[in-house]
C-alpha positions in Angstrom: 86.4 50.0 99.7 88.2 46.8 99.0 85.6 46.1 95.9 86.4 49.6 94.8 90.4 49.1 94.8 90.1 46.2 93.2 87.6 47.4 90.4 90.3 50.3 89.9 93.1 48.2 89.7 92.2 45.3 87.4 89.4 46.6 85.5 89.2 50.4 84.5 92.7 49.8 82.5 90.8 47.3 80.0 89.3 48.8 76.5 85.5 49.8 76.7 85.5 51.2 80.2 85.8 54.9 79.7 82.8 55.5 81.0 83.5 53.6 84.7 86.6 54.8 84.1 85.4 58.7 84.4 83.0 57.7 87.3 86.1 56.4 89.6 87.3 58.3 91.9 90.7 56.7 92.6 91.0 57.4 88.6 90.1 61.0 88.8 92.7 61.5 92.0 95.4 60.2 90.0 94.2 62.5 86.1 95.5 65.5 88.9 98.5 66.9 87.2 99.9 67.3 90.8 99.4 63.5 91.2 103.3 62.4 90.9 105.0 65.1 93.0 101.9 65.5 95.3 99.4 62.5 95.3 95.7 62.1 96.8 94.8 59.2 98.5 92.1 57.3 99.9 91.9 55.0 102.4 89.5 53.1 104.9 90.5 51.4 107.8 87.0 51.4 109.7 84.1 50.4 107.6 83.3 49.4 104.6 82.1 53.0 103.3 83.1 54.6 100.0 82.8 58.2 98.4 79.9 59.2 97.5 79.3 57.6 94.2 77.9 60.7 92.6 80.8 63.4 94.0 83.7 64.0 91.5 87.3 65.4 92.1 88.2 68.5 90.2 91.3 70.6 90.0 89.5 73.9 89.7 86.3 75.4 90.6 83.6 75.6 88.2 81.0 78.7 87.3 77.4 77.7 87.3 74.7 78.7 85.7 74.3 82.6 85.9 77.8 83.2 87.2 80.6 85.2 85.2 83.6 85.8 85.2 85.4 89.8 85.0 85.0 90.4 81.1 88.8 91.3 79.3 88.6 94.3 79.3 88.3 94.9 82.8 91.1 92.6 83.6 94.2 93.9 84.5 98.2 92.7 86.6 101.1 93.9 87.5 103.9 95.0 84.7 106.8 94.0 87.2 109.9 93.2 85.6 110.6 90.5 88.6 109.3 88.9 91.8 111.6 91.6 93.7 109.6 94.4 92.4 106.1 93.0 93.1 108.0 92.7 96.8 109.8 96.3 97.4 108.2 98.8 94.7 104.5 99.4 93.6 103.0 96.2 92.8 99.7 97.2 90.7 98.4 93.4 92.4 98.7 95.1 95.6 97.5 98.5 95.2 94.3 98.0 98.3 97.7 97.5 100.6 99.2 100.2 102.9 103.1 100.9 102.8 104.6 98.9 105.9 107.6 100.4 108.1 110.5 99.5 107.3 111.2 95.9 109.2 114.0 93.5 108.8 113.6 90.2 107.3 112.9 87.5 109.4 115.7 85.0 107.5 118.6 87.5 106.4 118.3 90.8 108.6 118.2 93.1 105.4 116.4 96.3 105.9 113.5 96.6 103.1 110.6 99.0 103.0 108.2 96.8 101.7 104.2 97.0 100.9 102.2 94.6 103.3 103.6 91.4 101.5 101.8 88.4 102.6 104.5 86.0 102.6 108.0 85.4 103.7 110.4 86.0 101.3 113.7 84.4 102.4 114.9 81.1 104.2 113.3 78.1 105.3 110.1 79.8 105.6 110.0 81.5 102.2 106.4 81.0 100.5 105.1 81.0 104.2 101.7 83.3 105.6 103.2 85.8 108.1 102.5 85.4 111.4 100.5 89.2 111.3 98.4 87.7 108.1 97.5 84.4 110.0 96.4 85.9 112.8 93.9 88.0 111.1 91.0 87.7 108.6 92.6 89.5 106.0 92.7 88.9 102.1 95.8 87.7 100.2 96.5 89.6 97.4 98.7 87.5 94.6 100.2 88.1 91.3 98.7 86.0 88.8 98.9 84.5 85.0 98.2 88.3 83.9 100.8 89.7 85.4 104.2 90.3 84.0 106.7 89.2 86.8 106.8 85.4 86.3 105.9 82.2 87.6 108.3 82.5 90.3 107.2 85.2 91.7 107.2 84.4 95.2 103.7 86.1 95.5 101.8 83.3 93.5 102.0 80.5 96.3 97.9 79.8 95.9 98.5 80.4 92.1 101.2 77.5 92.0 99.1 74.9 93.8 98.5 72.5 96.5 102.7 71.1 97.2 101.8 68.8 100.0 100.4 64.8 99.8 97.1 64.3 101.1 95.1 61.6 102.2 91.0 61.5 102.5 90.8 58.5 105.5 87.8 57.5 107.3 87.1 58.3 111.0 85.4 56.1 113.5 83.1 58.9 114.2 82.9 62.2 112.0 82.9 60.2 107.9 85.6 61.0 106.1 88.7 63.2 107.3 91.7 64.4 105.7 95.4 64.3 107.0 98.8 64.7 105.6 101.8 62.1 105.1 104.4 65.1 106.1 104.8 67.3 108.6 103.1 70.9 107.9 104.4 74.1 108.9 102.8 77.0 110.6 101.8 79.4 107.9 102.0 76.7 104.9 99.3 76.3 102.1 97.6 73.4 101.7 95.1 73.8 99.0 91.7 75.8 98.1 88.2 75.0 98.7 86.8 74.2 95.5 83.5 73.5 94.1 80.3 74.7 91.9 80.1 78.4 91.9 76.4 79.3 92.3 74.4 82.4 92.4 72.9 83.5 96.2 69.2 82.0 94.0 70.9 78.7 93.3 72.3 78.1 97.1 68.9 78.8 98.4 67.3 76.2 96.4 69.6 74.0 96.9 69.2 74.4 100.6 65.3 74.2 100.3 65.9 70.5 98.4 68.4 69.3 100.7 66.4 67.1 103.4 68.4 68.5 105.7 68.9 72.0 105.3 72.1 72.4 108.0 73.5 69.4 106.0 73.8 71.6 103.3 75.6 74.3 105.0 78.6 72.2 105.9 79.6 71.9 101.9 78.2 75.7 100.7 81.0 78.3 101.8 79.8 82.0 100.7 82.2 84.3 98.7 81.1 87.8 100.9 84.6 88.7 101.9 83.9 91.7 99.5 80.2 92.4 100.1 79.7 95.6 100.6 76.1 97.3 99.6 78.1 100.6 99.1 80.8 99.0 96.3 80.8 100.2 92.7 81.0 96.9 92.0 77.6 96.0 91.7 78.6 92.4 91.4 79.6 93.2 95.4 76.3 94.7 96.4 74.1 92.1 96.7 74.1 88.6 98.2 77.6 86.8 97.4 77.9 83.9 94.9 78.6 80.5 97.1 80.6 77.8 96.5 78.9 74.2 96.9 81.5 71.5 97.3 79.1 68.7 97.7 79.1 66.9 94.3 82.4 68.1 93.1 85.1 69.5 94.6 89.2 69.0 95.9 90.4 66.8 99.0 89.6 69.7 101.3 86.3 69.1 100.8 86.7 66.0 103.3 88.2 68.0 105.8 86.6 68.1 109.2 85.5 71.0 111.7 86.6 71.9 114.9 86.6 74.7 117.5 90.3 74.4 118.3 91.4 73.7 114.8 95.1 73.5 113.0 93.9 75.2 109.3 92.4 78.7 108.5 90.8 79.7 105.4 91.8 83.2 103.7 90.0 85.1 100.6 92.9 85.0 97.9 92.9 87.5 95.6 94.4 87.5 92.0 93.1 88.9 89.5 91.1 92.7 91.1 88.3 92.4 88.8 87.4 88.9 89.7 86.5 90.0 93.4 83.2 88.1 93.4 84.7 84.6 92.8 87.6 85.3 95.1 89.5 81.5 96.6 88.9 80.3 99.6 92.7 78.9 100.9 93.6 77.1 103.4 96.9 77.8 105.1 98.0 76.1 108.6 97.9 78.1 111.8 100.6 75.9 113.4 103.1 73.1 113.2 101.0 70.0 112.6 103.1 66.5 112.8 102.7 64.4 109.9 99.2 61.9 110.3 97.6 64.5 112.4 93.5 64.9 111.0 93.4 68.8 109.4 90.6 70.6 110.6 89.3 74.3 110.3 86.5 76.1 111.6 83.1 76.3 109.5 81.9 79.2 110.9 85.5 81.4 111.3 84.9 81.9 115.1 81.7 83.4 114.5 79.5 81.7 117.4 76.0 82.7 118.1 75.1 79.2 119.4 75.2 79.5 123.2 72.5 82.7 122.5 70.8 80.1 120.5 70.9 77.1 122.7 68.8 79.0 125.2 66.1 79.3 123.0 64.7 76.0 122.9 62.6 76.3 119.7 66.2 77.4 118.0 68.2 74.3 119.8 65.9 71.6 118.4 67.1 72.7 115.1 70.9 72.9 116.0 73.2 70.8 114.5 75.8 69.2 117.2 79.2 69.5 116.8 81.0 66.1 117.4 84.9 67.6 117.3 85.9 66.7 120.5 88.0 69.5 121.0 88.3 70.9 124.5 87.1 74.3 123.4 84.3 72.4 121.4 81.2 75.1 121.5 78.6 72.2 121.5 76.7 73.4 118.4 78.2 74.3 114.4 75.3 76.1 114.1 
């Protein structure tokens, strides 16, 4: 790690080194636009491990081979004049949404009759999940660049971007992990899961090449919060397009599981025709203290394992789950 820093530091600055330059991954941390107000870092005070030499840090996902985007004319946003109409009349960006009751709001007491708006709007926790959304496994719906209402829309807080610090660190016994430098609030956004969007063909090579097939499966995350074999969409029919952060991807890719975890990751919805390459966003579930390891469940709660550790021929195959956590299930999967 130390070789690494000091390669970084005193060498990639020099004429004729684009090409390390590209390859460093303490350079591409710092090419984030986000990198002043909100920097990456890495750090190792374990071993003398590095990142992968061959995994790159992005700022977006990328399509693979085979995978589209929603064509123009399909595309479509809100024509709000304001972030207050997106909130209290007939946002087009949440047209899926029931009408809520009228409810107070939670900062300043005003009365609104407002669609199911995912966020608070008001005070200290403005840009916040509510506490119905973070409880479930519903989607966010946001406004987004085609919409009419503005940047500030408070209903863009995935669309604006990771606003925290974060640091990539390395355990003593799970690899790499990531943490914070400030203190997190329940219902905050920390960043998306980003990666190589591949078709349902593409994951299942890659999972036949991998050596270790459930190795695989801890960086491949599938987009099927849509599925649905009766859609119109026939982009939602079939098998979902997955996302494979393995060889290039955000900080969150470093993040860690565990059964009893602090983070929870939401399908975020902008723009309606883009269903099938929905994000995957990850929002904090409680108060976590500044240094605390971020951690979210692979598998959602979804936990055939103890079925499957019965059956012996199905344990040896198991992959053991080293979280630690006192609700630890034994098994990812």
């Amino acid at each position: 790690m130390e070789a690494a820093t000091q390669q970084h530091f005193f060498v990639h600055g020099r004429p004729g080194r684009v090409a390390e330059k590209e390859k460093c991954h303490l350079c591409q941390i710092r090419s984030f636009t986000t990198h002043t107000d909100y920097p990456v870092t890495i750090t190792n005070d374990a071993d003398e491990q590095v990142l992968e030499p061959g995994f790159r840090f992005v700022q977006n996902s990328q399509l693979g081979r085979g995978v589209q985007s929603a064509k123009g004319e399909f595309r479509s946003g809100c024509d709000c004049q304001d972030g207050e109409d997106c909130q209290y009349t007939s946002c087009h960006c949440l047209q899926e949404l029931e009408e809520s009751e009228e409810e107070p709001d939670d900062e300043d007491g005003i009365i609104y009759r407002r669609k199911s708006y995912a966020y608070h709007s008001h005070g200290a926790k403005a840009g916040h999940l509510r506490t119905r959304i973070l409880e479930s496994r519903e989607p966010i719906y946001e406004c987004h660049e085609g919409c009419a209402c503005g940047p500030e829309c408070p209903n863009r807080v995935v669309e604006r971007g990771r606003k925290l610090p974060l640091q990539v660190f390395r355990t003593v016994d799970r690899g790499w992990g990531v943490k914070s430098p400030v203190d997190i609030k329940k219902g905050q956004f920390i960043d998306k899961y980003l990666g190589e969007i591949i078709t349902p063909k593409e994951a299942d090579r890659r999972r036949a090449k991998s050596d270790i097939a459930q190795r695989k499966d801890v960086y491949l995350f599938a987009l099927d919060k849509f599925s649905d074999p009766d859609s119109p969409d026939e982009r939602l029919r079939g098998p979902p397009l997955e996302v494979d952060g393995e060889f290039m991807s955000g900080p969150t890719r470093f993040i860690n599981h565990s059964c009893d975890p602090n983070l929870r990751i939401f399908a975020r919805v902008g723009d309606h025709a883009d269903k099938h390459i929905h994000d995957l966003a990850l929002f904090a579930i409680e108060d976590i203290p500044k240094g605390t390891e971020l951690t979210f469940d692979y598998v959602d709660g979804v936990d055939d394992t103890e079925v499957d550790a019965l059956d012996p021929a199905k344990k040896k195959d198991m992959t053991l789950c080293l979280c630690g956590s006192r609700n630890c299930r034994g098994f990812l999967w």
